[in-house]
MIKOL-171684 format. One line per field, with one value per residue: residue number from 1; x, y, z of N, C-alpha, C in turn. Coordinates in Angstrom, 2 decimals, padded with zeros to 5 digits. Each point is the difference from the previous one (the first is absolute). Example, Ala and Ser with C-alpha at 12.3 -4.5 7.8 and 13.67 -1.06 7.14 Angstrom:
% residues 2
i	1 2;
n.xx	013.19 -000.35;
n.yy	-005.69 001.05;
n.zz	007.80 -000.72;
ca.xx	-000.89 000.82;
ca.yy	001.19 001.19;
ca.zz	000.00 000.06;
c.xx	000.90 -000.77;
c.yy	001.20 001.09;
c.zz	000.00 000.73;
***
This chain:
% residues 70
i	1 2 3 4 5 6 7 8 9 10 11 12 13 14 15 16 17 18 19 20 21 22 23 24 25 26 27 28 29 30 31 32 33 34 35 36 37 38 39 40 41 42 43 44 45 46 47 48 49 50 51 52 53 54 55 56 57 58 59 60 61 62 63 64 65 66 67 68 69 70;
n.xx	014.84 -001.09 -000.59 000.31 000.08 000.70 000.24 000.37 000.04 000.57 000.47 -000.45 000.39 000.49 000.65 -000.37 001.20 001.08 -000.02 000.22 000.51 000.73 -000.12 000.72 000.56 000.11 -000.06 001.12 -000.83 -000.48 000.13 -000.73 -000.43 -000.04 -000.74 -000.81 -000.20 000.89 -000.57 -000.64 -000.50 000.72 -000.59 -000.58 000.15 -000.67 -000.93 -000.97 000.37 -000.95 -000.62 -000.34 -000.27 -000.63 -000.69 000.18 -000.38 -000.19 000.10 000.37 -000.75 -000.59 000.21 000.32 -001.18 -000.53 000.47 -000.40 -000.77 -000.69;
n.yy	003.28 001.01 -000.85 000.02 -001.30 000.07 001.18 -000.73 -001.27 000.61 000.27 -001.03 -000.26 000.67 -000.16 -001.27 000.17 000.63 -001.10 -000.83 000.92 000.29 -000.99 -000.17 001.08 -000.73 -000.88 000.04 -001.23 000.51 001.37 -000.33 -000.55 000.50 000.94 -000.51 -000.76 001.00 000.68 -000.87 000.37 001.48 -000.16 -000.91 001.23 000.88 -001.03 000.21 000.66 -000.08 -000.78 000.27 001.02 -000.13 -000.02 001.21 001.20 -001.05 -000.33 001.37 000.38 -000.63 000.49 001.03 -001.04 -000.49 001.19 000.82 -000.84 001.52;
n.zz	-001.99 -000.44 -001.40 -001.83 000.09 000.88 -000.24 -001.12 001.10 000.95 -001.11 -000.79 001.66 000.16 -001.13 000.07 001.40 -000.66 -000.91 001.00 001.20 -001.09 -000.43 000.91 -000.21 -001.26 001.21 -000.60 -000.21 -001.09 000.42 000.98 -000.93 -001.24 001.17 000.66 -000.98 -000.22 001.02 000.11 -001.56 000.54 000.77 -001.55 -000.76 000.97 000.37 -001.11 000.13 001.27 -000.31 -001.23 000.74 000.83 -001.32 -001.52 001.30 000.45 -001.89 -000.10 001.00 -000.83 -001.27 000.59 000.56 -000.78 -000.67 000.74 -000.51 000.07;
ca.xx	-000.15 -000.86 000.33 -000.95 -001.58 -000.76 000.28 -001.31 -001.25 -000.10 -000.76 -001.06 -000.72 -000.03 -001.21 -001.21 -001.33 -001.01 -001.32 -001.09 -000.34 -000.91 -001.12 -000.99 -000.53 -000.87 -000.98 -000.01 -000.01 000.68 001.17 -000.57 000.05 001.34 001.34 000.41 000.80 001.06 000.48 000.26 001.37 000.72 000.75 000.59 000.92 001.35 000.10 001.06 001.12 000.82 000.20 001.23 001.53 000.38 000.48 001.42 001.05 -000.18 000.38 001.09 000.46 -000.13 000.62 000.39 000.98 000.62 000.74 000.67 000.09 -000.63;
ca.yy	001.13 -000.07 -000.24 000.66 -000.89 -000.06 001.07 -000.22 -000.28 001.05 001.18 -000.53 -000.52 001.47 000.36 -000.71 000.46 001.71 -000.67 -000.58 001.08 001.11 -000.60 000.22 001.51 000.81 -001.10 -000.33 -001.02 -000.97 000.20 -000.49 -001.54 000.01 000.21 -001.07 -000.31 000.71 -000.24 -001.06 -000.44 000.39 -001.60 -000.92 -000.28 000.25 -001.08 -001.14 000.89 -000.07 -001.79 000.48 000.99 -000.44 -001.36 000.40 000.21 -000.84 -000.49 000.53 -000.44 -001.20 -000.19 000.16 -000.48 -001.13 000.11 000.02 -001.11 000.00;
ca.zz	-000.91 -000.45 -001.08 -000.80 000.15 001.25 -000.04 -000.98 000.47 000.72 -000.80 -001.02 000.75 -000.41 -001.07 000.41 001.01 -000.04 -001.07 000.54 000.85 -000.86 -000.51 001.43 000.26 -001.44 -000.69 -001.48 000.15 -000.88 000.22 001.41 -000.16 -000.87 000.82 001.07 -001.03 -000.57 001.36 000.30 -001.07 000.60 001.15 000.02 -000.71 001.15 000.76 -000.76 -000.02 001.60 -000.05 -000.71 000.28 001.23 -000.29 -000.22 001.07 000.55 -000.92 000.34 001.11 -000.18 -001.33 000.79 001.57 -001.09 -000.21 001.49 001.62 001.28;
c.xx	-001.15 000.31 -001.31 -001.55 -000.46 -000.29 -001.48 -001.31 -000.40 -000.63 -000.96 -001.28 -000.47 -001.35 -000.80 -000.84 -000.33 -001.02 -001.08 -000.29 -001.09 -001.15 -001.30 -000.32 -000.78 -001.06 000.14 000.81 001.50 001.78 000.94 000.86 001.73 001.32 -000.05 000.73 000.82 000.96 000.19 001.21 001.19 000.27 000.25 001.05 001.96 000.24 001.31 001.27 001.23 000.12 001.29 001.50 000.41 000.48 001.48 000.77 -000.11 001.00 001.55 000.44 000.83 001.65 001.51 000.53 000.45 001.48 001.16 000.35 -001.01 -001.70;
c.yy	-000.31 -000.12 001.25 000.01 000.38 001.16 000.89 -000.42 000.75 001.55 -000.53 -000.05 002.02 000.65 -000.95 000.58 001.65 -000.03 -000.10 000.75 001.17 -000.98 -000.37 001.13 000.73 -001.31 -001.06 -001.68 -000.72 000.74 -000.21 -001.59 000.13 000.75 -001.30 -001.10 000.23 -000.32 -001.52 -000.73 000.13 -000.32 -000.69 -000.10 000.53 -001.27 -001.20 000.81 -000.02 -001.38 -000.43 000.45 -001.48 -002.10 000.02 -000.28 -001.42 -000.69 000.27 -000.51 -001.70 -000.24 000.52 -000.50 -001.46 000.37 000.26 -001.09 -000.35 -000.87;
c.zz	-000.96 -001.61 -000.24 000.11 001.18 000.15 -001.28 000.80 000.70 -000.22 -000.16 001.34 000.54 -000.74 000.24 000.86 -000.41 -001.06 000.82 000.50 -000.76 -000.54 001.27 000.16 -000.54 -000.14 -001.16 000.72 -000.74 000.05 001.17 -000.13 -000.67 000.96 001.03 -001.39 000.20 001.47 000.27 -001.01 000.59 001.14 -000.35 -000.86 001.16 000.51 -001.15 -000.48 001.04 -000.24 -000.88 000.54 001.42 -000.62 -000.20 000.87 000.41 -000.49 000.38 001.39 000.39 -000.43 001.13 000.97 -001.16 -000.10 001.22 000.70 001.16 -000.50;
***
């Protein structure tokens, strides 16, 4: 299941690329630049998010068979 963050990077990677897209269309460099920015921020901020959620679960998973036995 997807958390906040990841979900946040995901948008954020969104508006990056329709930044960049319009800043390629209209020529405008520097808006061009601040959407690939923005886009790439947003991978990385989904990436450490999914790293995050799947440690938890892991954590849990873990914490789990400890307590089980298995």
């Amino acid at each position: 299941m997807f958390n906040i963050d990841e979900i946040k990077g995901k948008a954020r990677q969104v508006v990056g690329a329709i930044k960049e897209n319009l800043g390629w269309l209209t020529n405008d460099h520097k808006a061009e630049g601040e959407g690939k920015d923005e886009r790439i921020e947003g991978k990385v901020q989904e990436h450490d998010a999914r790293v995050r959620r799947e440690a938890e679960e892991t954590e849990e998973e873990l914490a789990g068979r400890a307590a089980g036995g298995k």
